[in-house]
C-alpha positions as CSV (number, residue, x, y, z in Angstrom):
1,X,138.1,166.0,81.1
2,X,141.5,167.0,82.8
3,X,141.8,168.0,86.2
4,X,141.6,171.8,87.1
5,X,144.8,173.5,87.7
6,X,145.3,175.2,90.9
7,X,145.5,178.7,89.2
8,X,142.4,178.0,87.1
9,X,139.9,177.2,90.0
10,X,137.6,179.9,90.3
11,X,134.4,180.0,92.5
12,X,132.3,180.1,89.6
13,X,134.0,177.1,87.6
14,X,131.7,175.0,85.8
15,X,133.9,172.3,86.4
16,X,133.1,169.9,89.6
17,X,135.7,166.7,91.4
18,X,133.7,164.2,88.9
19,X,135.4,166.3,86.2
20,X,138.8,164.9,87.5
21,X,139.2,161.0,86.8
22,X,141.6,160.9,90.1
23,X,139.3,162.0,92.8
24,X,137.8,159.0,94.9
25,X,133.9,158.5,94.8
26,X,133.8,158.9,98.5
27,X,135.8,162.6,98.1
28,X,132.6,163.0,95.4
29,X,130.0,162.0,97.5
30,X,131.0,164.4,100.6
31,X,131.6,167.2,98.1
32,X,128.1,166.7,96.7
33,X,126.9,166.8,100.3
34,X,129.2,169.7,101.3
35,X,128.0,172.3,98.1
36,X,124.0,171.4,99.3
37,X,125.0,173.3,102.6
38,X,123.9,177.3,102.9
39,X,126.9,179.6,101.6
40,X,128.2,180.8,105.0
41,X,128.6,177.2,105.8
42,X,130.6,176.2,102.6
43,X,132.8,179.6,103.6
44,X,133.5,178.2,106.8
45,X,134.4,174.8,105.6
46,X,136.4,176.4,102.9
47,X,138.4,178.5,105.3
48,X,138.7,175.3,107.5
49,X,140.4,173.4,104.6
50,X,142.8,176.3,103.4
51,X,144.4,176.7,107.5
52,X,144.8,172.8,107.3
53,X,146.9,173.1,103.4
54,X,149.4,176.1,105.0
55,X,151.5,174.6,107.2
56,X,153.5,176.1,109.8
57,X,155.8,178.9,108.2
58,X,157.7,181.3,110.2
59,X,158.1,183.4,107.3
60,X,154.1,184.0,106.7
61,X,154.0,184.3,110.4
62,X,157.1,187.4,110.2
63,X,155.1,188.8,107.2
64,X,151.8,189.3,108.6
65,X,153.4,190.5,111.7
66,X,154.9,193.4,110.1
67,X,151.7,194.1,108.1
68,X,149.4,194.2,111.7
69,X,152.5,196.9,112.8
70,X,151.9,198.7,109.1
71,X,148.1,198.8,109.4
72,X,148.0,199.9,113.0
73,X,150.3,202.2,112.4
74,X,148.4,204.0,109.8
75,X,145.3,204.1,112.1
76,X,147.4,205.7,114.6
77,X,148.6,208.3,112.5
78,X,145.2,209.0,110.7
79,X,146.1,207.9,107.2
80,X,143.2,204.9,107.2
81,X,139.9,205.3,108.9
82,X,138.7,201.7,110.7
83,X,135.0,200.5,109.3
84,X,132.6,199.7,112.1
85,X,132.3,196.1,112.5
86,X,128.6,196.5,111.9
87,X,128.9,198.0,108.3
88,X,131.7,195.2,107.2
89,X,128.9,192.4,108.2
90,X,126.5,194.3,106.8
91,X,128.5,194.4,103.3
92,X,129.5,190.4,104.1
93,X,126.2,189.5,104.3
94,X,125.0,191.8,101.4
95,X,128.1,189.7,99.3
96,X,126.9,186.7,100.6
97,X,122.9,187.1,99.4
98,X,124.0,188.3,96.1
């Protein structure tokens, strides 16, 4: 079976790293450790892996400057209203259970 392409990688692939003749069996065996760990914890190592693929770019650090100046600016002038912290963990978790 070929390997997954970046753009067709979805959460709920069917696919898994023994699909792809290239991976290592040791890559396999802490992947088939890492997916027997509780959702939140796969999210965490997930995130975890993405920050340690981007590099540091000064352009993706310019870009989501301005957007923190955009967003805060339509806070100030009233056209977004913030979600309390409570109700976005609420909706996390919710997502998470599902």
């Amino acid at each position: 079976m070929p390997c997954i392409a970046r753009s067709e990688l979805r959460v709920d692939s069917p696919k898994t790293f023994s699909d792809c003749a290239m991976v290592d069996r040791n890559a396999q065996a802490v992947a088939d450790q890492l997916l027997k760990l509780p959702a939140p914890d796969r999210a965490r190592l997930a995130a975890l892996l993405l920050a340690s693929l981007e590099g540091a770019d000064s352009d993706a650090e310019a870009a989501w400057d301005a957007e923190i100046a955009h967003r805060t600016r339509e806070l100030d002038n009233g056209a977004v209203q913030g979600v309390p912290a409570a109700e976005v963990f609420a909706e996390v978790e919710r997502r998470l259970k599902a």
